[in-house]
N, C-alpha and C positions, 0 to 999 in steps of 0.2 A: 526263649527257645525251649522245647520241650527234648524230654529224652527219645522219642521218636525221631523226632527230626533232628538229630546229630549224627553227621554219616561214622559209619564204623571204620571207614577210612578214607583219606581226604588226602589235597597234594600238603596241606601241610606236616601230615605226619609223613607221606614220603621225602617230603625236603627236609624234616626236622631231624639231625646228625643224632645218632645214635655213641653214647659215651661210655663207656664199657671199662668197669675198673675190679681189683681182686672181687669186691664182694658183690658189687651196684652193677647195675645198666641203669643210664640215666635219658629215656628218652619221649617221645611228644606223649600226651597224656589221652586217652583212649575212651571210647563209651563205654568199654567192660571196667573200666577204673572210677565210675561212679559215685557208686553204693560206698564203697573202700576209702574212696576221698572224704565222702560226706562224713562217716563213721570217724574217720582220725581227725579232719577238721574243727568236728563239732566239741571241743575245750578250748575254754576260758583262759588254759594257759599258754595257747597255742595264739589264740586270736589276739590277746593283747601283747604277745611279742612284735606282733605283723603289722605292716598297715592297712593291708586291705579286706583282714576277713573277717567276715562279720560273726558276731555271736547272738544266737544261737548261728550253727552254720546248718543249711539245710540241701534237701537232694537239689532241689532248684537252684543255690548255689552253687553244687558242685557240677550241676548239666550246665550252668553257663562257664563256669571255668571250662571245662573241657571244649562247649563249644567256642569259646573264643582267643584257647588259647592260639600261643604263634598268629597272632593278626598283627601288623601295622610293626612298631618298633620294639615289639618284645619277642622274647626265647624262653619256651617254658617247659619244663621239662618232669614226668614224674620221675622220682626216686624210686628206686623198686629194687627188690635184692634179686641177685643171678642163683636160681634153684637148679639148674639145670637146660635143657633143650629137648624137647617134643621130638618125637619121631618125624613130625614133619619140616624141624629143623627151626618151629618158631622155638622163642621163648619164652620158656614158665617164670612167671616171676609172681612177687607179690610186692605191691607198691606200699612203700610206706611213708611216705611225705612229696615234696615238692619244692622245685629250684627254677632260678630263672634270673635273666637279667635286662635291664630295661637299658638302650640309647637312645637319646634323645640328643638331634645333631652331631654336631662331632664333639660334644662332652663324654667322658668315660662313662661306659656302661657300670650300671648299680646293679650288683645283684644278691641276691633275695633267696629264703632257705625257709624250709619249719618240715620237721619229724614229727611222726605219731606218737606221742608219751611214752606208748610201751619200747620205743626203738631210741630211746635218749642215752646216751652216756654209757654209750659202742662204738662212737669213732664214724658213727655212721655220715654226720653233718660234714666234719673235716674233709673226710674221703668224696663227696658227692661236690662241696665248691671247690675240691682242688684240680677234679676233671674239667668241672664247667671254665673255671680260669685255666687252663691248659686250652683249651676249646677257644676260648675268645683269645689269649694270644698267638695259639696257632694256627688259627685261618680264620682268622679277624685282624685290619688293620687299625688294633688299638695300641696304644701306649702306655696304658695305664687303669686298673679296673679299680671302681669304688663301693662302699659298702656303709652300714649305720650298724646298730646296734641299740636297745634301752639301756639305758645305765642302769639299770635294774636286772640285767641279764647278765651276768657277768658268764654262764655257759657259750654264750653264742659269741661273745668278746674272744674268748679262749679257740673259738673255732678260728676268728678270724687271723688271730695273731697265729696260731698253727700254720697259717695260708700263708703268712709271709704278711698282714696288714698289717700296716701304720698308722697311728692314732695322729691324727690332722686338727679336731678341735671338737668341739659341743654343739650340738642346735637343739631345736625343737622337730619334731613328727608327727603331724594328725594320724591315732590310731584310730581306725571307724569301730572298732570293739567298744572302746570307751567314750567314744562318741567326745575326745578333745586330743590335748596336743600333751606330748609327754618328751620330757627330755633324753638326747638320744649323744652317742658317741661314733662320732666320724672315722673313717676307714679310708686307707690310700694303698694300693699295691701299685707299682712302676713294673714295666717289662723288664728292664736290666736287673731287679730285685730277685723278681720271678725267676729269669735265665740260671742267676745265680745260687739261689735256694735248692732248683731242680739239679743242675751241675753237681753241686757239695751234696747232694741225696745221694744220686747215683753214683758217685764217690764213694761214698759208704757205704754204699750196700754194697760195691764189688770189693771192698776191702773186706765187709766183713765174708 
């Protein structure tokens, strides 16, 4: 599919729930987010955290991402920071990564994260999957969301355990960057975990 033929809006971005937190709006990903995607995509150290992006990343990459994102059993969402709102009440944003999470039957959805290098290590990743998991246990009937990690990544491990994950066990992940399989560390969030982390939050902040 080419960049022509990607409607500039579709019923998937109107179905696709818009997520709205202090810094992010986290929602469907758009034909003006292209160029932007392809730009943050295209590193080595982005693609070999991921499984599915390839390196080099290119615009034809990033026009099928967009045209296919929300098909079939996934949720995908860009990242993009809240600058404000348009006179005409849209909003100005600028995207800088990407979130989503995959179900397949009734096994817990997996979901999935990567920032632009220059947006790392500002809280930005925590804050973006703790709406998406607010999202899928609040009008989702799941009971439980799952997640991976490289053992090599220990930033993105850090993101998870922020969330409230638990480390379940080890496997392997085919990354298509490096074109083989690399060892990776298992993730488990439960809904009564969730209830309870978000409860003892808002506890403290009204204490303090």
């Amino acid at each position: 599919m080419t960049l022509q033929q990607i409607p500039s809006e579709s019923c998937r971005e109107r179905s696709t729930p818009v997520l709205k937190t202090e810094r992010l709006v986290l929602r469907a990903p758009r034909l003006g987010d292209v160029k932007t995607i392809a730009m943050l995509a295209n590193d080595r150290r982005i693609a070999e955290n991921t499984a599915r992006i390839p390196h080099p990343y290119r615009l034809t990459d990033a026009e099928d991402f967009v045209a296919t994102a929300n098909f079939g059993n996934e949720a995908i969402f860009a990242i993009a920071l809240r600058n404000g709102t348009r006179k005409d009440g849209t909003t100005k944003d600028e995207v800088i990564g990407a979130c989503g999470f995959t179900q397949i039957d009734r096994h817990p959805p997996e979901v999935g994260y990567w920032l632009g290098t220059d947006h790392w290590g500002r809280g930005y990743a925590t804050e973006a999957v703790r709406a998406m998991i607010d999202h899928i246990f609040s009008d989702l009937d799941c009971e439980a969301v799952q997640a991976a990690a490289r053992v090599t990544n220990p930033a993105s491990r850090r993101v998870l355990e922020k969330c409230g994950f638990q480390w379940t066990g080890a496997g392997l992940l085919r990354i298509r960057a490096i074109s083989s399989s690399a060892p990776i560390d298992r993730f488990r969030l439960d809904r009564g975990l969730w209830a309870s982390l978000k409860s003892w939050g808002q506890m403290q902040h009204a204490v303090a």
